[in-house]
N, C-alpha and C positions, 0 to 999 in steps of 0.2 A: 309461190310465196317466197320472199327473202331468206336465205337462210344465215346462218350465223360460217362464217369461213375461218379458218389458225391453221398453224403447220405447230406451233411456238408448245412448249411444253405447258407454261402458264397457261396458255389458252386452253388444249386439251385438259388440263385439271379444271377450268372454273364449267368449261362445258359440263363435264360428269357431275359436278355440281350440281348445274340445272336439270340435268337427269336425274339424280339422287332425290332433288327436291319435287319434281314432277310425281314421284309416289308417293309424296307427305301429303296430304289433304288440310295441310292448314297456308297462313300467312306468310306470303315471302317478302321480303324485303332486299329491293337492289341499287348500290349505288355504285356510280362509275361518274367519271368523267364527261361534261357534254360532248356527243359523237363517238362513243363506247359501246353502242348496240343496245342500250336498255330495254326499248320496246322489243326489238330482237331477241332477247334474253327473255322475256317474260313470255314471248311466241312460245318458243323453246318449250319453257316448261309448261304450258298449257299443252302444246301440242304432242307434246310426250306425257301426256297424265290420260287418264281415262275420260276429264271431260275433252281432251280430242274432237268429237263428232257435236258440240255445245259451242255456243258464239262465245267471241273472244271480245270483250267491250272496253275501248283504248279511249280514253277521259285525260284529258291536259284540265288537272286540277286549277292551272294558273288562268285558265277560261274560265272556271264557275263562279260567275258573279255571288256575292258574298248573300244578295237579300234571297239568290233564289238556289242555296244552295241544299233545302230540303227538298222543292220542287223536284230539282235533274235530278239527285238521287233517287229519290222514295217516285217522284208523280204526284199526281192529283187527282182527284176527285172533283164530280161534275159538283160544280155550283160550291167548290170552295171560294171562288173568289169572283169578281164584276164578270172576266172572261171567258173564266174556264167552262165553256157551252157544252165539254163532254170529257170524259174519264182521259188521261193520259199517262201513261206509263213511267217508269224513270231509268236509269242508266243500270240501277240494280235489277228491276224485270228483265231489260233487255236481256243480261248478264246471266239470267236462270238457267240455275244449270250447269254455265260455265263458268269463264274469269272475267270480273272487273278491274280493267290495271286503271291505277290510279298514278300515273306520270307527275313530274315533277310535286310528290304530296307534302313537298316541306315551303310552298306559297302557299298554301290553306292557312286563310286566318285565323284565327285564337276559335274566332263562333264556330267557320266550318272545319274544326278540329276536334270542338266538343260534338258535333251532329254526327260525324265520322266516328269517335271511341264512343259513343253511345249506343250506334249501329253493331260494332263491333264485339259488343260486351255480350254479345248474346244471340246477334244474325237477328234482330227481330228489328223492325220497321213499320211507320205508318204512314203512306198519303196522307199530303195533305188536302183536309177535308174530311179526312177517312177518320171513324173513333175504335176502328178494329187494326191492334196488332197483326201484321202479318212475317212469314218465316224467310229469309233469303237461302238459296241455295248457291248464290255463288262464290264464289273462291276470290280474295282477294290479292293482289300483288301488286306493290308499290314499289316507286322510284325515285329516285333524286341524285341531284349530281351535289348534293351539299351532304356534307356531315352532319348528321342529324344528331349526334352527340355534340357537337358543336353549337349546333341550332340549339337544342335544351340549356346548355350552360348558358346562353343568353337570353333566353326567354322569352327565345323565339317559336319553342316547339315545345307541345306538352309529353313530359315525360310518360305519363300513361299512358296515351297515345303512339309513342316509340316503341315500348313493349310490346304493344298488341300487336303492331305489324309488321315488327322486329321478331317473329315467331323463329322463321328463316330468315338466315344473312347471306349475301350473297356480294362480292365487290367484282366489278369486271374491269380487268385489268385495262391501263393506257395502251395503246399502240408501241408508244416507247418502251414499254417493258417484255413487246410479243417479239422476242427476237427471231426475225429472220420473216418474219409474217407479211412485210410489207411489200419486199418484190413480191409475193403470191400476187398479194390483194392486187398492188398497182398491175400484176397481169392480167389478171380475173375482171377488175373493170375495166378496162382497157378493151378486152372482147367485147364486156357489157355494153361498151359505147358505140362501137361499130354496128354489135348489132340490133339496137333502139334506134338509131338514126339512120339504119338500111346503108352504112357505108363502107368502105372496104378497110379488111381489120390493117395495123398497122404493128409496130413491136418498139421496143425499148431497144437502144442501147446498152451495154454495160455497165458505161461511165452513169448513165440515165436514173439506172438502177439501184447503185451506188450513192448518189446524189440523196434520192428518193429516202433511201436506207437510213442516210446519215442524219436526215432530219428529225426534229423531235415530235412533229406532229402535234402540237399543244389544240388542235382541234379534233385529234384520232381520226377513224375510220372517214368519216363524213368529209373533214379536210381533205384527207387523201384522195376520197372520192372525187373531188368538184375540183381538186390539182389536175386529178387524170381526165375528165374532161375538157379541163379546157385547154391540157397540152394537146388533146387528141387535134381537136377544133383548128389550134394555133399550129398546128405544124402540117404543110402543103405536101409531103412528101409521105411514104411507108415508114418511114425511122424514127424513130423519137429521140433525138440526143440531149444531152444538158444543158445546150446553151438554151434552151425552151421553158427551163424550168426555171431561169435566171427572172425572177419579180412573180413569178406565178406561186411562189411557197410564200410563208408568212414572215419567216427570217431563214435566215442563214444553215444550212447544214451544219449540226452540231459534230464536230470530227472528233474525237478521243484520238487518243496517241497511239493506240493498238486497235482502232480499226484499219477495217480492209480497205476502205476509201481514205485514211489516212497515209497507209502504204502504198499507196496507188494514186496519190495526190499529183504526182508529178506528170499524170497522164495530161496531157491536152485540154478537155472537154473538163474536169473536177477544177484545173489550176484554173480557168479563168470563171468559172463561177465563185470559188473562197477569194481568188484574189481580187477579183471586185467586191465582195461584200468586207474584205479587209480596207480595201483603202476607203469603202465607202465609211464601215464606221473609226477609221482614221480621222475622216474628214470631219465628223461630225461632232467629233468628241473635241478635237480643237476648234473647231467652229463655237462651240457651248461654253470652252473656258473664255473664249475672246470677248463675247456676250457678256458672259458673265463677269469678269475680270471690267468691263467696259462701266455696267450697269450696278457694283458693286453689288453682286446676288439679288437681284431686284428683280423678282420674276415677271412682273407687270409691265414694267419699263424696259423689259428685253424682249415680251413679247411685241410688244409697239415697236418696238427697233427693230425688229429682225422683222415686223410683218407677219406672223405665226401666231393662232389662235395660244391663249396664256395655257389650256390643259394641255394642247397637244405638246408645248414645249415642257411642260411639266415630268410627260413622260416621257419623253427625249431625256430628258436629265436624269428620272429615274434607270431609264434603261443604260447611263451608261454612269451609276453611282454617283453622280456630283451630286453635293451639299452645296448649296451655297452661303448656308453660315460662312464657310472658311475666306468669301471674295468680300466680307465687309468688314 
């Protein structure tokens, strides 16, 4: 089974967390970032609670079609409806016992929010079909990479609803915030990939590592993951150095001025990764005013000039602050 990995101090505190929470027998609630270990997180604390040796029943809320979302949860009963030819269980039966995670639970429509704090208020449920209340025994734990405070001020999430599965809070930290966590992980999968694919293991560089470091990860763990893959794949030799990482991360090494890959910037292998991603968005950033300057802020009329779909120049401009109020 996957487990959850940190060296980073942050991490070790939200772990004891899910420890801590593993002896509470009520509702947790976890949000992080997409690629932060959610479902990971909720292993955790199932698997350190006493239901331990009871199934662990993993539900992408954003799957349960809206007309049949009493069906998956609750079940059914034979001859509730044209097809139902025999009894079928639902995500809560399976879950007796154990945990029902309920993964991304802030895409549940308004209905299947009320089906869910209804459920909630009391662990009691009915097949449909069925005119006998019955008792859940499982433990629920939910997720989301949204703010679900957020969500309510807009009226997107019901407030009651938050409480209830808000019992426990739980947030797991970005990647960006586990300092020092990254060399780990990018070593730990890096073994993982050699040996899933039966091939012979390989290592990092320094500069590799540094690179790695300096990034912000805006996809976490998961990103990092599916970097180190396919640096693994992409490079014929035992060494992994930097110039491999150059277009396989999502941008740029973010460097502060007192880091360690900042002060070591002048090695080889770091300068010509930053100094291409400098000149490239040199280039791009004048290339945008030219556009722009051309087509008097006219975003339609510059994407037809330049040949560039009109969002993706959209965010080319956003990403590098131009207005173009100011070109008319």
């Amino acid at each position: 089974m996957p487990v959850m990995l940190g060296q980073s101090n942050i991490f070790g505190q939200m772990r004891a967390q899910l420890h801590c929470y593993a002896r509470c027998d009520v509702q947790v609630l976890i949000e992080g970032e997409t690629g932060t270990g959610k479902e990971l997180a909720a292993r955790e604390i199932h698997y350190a609670s006493e239901r331990s040796e009871q199934p662990f029943v993993p539900v992408n809320c954003g799957a349960l079609p809206d007309t049949l979302i009493e069906n998956e949860l609750f079940g059914h009963e034979r001859g509730a409806y044209t097809d139902a030819r025999s009894a079928q269980p639902g995500l809560i039966d399976h879950a007796r016992g154990g945990t029902l995670f309920l993964d991304e639970v802030d895409s549940l429509s308004i209905k299947a929010q009320v089906t869910l704090l209804r459920f909630l208020e009391n662990n009691e449920y009915r097949p449909v079909g069925c005119g006998v209340a019955r008792v859940s025994s499982a433990r629920i734990v939910a997720a989301t990479n949204a703010n679900l405070e957020t969500q309510v001020a807009a009226g997107l999430f019901r407030r009651d609803l938050q409480y209830r599965l808000n019992a426990l809070h739980v947030r797991l930290p970005p990647l960006r915030e586990r300092g020092g966590d990254v060399p780990m992980l990018a070593e730990h999968f890096l073994r993982q990939v050699a040996q899933r694919l039966g091939r012979p293991a390989k290592r990092w560089t320094d500069g590799a590592l540094r690179v790695l470091d300096a990034h912000d990860w805006p996809g976490n763990v998961r990103e990092l993951e599916n970097v180190v893959l396919r640096a693994y794949l992409g490079t014929d030799g035992a060494v992994i150095d930097a110039f491999i990482l150059d277009g396989l991360i999502a941008s740029a090494p973010n460097i502060s001025s007192n880091s360690p890959a900042k002060m070591l910037q002048d090695e080889t292998e770091l300068r010509y990764v930053s100094a291409k991603h400098n000149a490239m968005c040199a280039f791009e950033r004048s290339y945008l005013f030219g556009l722009m300057t051309k087509t008097a802020g006219n975003i339609t009329a510059a994407a037809r000039l330049s040949g560039t779909d009109r969002r993706q120049l959209g965010k080319l401009l956003k990403k590098h602050h131009i207005e173009t109020g100011v070109f008319r």
